[in-house]
N, C-alpha and C positions, 0 to 999 in steps of 0.2 A: 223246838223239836222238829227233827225234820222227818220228812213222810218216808213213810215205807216204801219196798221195792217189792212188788209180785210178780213171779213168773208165773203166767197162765202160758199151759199147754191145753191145747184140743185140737184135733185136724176136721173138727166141725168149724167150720168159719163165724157159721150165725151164732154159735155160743158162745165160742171167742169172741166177737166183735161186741157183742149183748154182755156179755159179764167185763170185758176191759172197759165199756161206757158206764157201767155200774160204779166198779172200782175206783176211777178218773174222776167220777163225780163226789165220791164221798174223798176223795185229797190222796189216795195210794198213784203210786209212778207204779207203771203198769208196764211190764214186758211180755210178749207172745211168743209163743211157737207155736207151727202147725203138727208137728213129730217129735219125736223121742229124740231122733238125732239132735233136729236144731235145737232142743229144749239142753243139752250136753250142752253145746255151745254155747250158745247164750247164758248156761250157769255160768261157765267158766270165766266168759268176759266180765258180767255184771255180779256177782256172786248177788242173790236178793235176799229179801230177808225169810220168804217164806214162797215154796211153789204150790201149785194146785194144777195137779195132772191128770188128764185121762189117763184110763188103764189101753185100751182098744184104740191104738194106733197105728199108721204105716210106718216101716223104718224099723225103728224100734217102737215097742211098747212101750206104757208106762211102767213094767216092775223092770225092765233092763233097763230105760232112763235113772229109774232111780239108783239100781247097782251102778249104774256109772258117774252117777252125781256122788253117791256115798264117800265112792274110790275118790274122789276130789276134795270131798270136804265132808267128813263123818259128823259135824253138827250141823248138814244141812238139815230143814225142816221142810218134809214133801206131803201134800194131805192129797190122797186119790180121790177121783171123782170119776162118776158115769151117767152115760144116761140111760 
């Protein structure tokens, strides 16, 4: 079985950095954005298996990332998060 793929968004660095060494350790392939934008992009390229997005970002948001992810692929799976 091979590991999963998560795209973490957060344009907080220290959670990003704190939650993608979480993730690495328990065996998920970890992808990052810091914004809504590159979080668009980066779906596009890697499609993963499941994102975990801030809402309260620069660029875009989290709920326009996701209208844009959707438009891409309407079984993505997106779970918001905040702090």
């Amino acid at each position: 079985m091979s590991a999963k793929t998560i795209l973490l968004v957060d344009d907080d660095v220290d959670i990003l950095e704190t939650t993608q060494y979480l993730l690495l350790r328990e065996n998920y392939n970890v992808i990052t954005a810091k914004d809504g934008e590159e979080a668009v992009l980066k779906y596009k390229i890697t499609t993963p298996d499941i994102v975990f997005m801030d809402i309260k970002m620069p660029k875009l948001n989290g709920f326009e990332a996701f209208s844009k992810i959707k438009k891409l692929d309407n079984q993505a799976k997106i779970v918001f998060t905040s702090a």
